[in-house]
VOGU-3710 file (C-alpha; in Angstrom, 3 decimals, decimal comma):
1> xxxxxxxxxx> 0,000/0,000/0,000  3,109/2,317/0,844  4,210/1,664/-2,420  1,223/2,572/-4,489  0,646/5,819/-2,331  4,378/6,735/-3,005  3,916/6,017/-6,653  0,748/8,276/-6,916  2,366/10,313/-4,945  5,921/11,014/-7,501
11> xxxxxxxxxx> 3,348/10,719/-10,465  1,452/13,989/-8,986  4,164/15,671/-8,655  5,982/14,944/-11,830  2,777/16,229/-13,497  2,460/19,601/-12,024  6,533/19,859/-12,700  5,330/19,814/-16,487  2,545/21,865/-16,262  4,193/25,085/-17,153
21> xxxxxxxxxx> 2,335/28,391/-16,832  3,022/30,814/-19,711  1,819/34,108/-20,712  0,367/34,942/-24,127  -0,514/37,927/-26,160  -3,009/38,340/-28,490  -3,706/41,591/-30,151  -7,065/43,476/-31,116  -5,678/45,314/-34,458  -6,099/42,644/-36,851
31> xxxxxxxxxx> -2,670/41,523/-38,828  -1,302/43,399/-35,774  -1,744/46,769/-37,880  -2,776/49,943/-37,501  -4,210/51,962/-40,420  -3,875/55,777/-39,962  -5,852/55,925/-42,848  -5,302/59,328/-45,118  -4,803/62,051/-42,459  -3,932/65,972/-42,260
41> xxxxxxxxxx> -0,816/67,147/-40,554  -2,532/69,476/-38,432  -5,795/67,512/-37,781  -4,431/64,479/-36,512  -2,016/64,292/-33,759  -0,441/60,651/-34,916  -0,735/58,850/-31,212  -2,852/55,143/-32,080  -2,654/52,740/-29,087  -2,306/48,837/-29,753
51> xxxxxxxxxx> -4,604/46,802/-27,099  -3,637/43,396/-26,303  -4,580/40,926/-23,791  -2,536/38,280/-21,815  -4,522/35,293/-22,674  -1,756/33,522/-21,028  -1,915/32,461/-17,138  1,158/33,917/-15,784  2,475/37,567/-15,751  3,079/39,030/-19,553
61> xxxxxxxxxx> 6,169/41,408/-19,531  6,994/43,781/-22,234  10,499/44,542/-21,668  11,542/46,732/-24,747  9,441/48,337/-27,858  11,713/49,031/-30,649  10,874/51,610/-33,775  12,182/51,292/-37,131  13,433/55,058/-37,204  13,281/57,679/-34,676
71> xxxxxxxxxx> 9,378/59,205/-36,586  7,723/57,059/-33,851  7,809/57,416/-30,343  6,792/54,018/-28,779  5,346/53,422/-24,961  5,035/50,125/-23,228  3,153/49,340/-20,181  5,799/49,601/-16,975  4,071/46,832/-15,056  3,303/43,110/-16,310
81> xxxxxxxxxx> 0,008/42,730/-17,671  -1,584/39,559/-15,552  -3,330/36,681/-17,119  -7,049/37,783/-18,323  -6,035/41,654/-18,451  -5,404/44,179/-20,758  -2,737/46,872/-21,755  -2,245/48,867/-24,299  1,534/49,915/-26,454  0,918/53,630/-27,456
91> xxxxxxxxxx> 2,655/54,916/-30,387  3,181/58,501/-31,596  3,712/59,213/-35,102  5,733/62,290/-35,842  3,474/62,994/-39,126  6,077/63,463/-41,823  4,008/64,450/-45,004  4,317/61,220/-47,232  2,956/57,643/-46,703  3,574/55,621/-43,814
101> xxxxxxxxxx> 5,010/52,057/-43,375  6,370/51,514/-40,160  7,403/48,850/-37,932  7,976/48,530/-33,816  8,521/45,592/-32,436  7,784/44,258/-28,806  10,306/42,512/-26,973  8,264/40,383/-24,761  7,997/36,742/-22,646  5,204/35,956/-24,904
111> xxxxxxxxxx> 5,155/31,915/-25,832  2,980/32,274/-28,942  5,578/34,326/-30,850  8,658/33,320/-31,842  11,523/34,581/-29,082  8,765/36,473/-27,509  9,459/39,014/-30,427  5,969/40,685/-31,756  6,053/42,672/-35,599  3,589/45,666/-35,054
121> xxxxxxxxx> 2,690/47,800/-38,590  1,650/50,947/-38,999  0,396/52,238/-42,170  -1,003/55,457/-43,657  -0,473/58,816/-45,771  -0,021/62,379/-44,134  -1,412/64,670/-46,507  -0,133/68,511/-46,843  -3,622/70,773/-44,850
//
């Protein structure tokens, strides 16, 4: 009977060793794109948000956003998002007349992307007033 208990017992706890918790992210711009659209230079002041939610169940960090010139200013959320919640990556366009194609990526411990690493587009045209 000791033996079977002890058994069950190492089998539990092997289990729960494997059962890893993980964050994910999953974002609400589809493609993981934002379209400005065709905007005005003075009209529009260029800040979208991306909202995403840690579908995960443990603690999402976003350690670093990085821009693919210094025309956007990028902000990530300081604390982790927890499982079920959501948070938002604010980016601020500096409106250059001309269209836009842009990319920031997120730097993250996301298990559904690749290294954690997440493509974000932006797309667009800034049109003279």
């Amino acid at each position: 009977m000791k033996k079977i208990i002890t058994l069950i017992a190492i089998i539990l706890i092997t289990n729960l060793s494997f059962a890893q918790s993980a964050p994910k992210i999953e974002f609400k711009a589809s493609d993981n794109t934002i379209d400005y659209g065709t905007i005005s230079k003075k009209k529009d002041n260029g800040v979208r948000s991306f909202e995403f939610k840690n579908t995960g169940d443990a603690p999402l960090i976003i350690s670093n956003v990085l821009s693919t010139c210094g025309c956007i200013v990028p902000t990530k959320p300081a604390e982790p998002i927890m499982p079920g919640k959501t948070g938002k990556i604010i980016v601020k366009y500096n409106m250059i007349l001309g269209p836009i194609r842009k990319t920031i990526t997120i730097e993250s411990n996301a298990v559904n992307y690749e290294e954690g690493r997440i493509p974000l587009k932006i797309k667009g045209e800034v049109i003279p007033d």
